[in-house]
C-alpha positions, 0 to 999 in steps of 0.5 A, a space after each residue: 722012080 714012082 710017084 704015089 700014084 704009080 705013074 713012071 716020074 720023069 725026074 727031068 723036064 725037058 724043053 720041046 721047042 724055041 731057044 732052049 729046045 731040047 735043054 733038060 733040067 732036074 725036076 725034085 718029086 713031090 706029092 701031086 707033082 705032075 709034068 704035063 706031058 711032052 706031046 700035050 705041050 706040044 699041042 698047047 703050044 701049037 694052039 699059043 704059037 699066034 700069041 706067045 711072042 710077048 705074052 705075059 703069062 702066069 702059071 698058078 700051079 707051076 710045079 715043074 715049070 714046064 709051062 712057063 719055061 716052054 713059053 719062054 723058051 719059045 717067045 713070051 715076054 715075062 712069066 710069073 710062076 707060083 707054087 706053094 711046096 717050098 722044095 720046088 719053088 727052090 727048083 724053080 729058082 734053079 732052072 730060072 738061074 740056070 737059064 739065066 731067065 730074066 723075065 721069069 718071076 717064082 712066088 712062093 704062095 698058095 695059087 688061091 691067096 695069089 689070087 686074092 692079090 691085087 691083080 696084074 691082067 696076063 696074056 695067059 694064064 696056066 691052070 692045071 691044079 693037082 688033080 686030086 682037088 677041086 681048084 679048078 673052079 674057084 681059081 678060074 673064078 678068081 682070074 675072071 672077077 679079080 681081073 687077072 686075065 686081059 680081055 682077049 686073053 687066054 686060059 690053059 686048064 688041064 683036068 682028069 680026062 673024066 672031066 665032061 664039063 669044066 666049071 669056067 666063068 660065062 665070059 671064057 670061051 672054050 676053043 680047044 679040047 683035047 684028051 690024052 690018056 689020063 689027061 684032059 687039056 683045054 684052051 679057053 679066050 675070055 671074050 667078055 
């Protein structure tokens, strides 16, 4: 299969590491559907593993539910995924239901409405918006102001790897940055 924007889609996702390694699940195509890598969750991961174990973690643009199941599959306490396409979020619920996913929350809204909600602080927060829009700065705007994000807490963003300078808040730090091919990821802690 092809997506719209001509890369090969993998039509399954397929969890990497802890309890439900190598475990694969149907994901549907949808326009701005984009897994985020094997390797580049790997890496993630690599970075997360001192902090996963327990985390709360939000996935704002959870498309797939790579990130959030990997963080299950590998420790986390709780997840909370959000996704606007009705289609995926009715996925999401099966791969929940089909690893019997307790900890695991899927809200159907708009990433910027959720974030106008009243707050509940995360661990971690996953941000990795289509890469086609301009999310990245409102949304990580809204975490920081609007006290989704414990203090100490960490913040995934994944970008265009074009991207040279990303519009976080002044108290997010960036620790980690790393490219791979079309793919720019990004680790940040809020320090302040």
């Amino acid at each position: 299969m092809a997506t719209k924007t001509g890369l090969s889609y993998p039509g399954k996702l397929r969890i990497i590491g802890g309890r439900w390694r190598g475990r694969r699940l149907s994901i549907p195509e949808a326009e701005g559907l984009r897994p985020t890598p094997d390797r580049v969750r790997e890496t993630l991961f690599n970075w997360l593993q001192p902090y996963i174990a327990g985390a709360s973690c939000l996935d704002l643009f959870a498309g797939t539910g790579a990130l959030c199941l990997e963080a299950l599959s590998r420790g986390a306490g709780q997840v909370v995924m959000v996704e606007k396409n009705a289609h995926v979020v009715e996925s999401l619920r099966q791969h929940v239901a089909i690893l019997q996913a307790l900890n695991a929350g899927v809200v159907q809204a708009d990433a910027v409405d959720f974030l106008r909600q009243t707050p509940q602080p995360f661990d971690i927060v996953f941000l990795d918006p289509p890469f086609n829009s301009d999310l990245i700065a409102p949304c990580a705007e809204l975490v920081e102001t609007n006290g989704w994000i414990k203090r100490g807490g960490f913040v995934y963003v994944e970008a265009p790897s074009q991207v040279d300078v990303l519009p976080l808040p002044a108290t997010w730090e960036l620790i980690r940055s790393k490219k791979a091919g079309q793919v720019g990821y990004h680790l940040a802690q809020k320090t302040g």
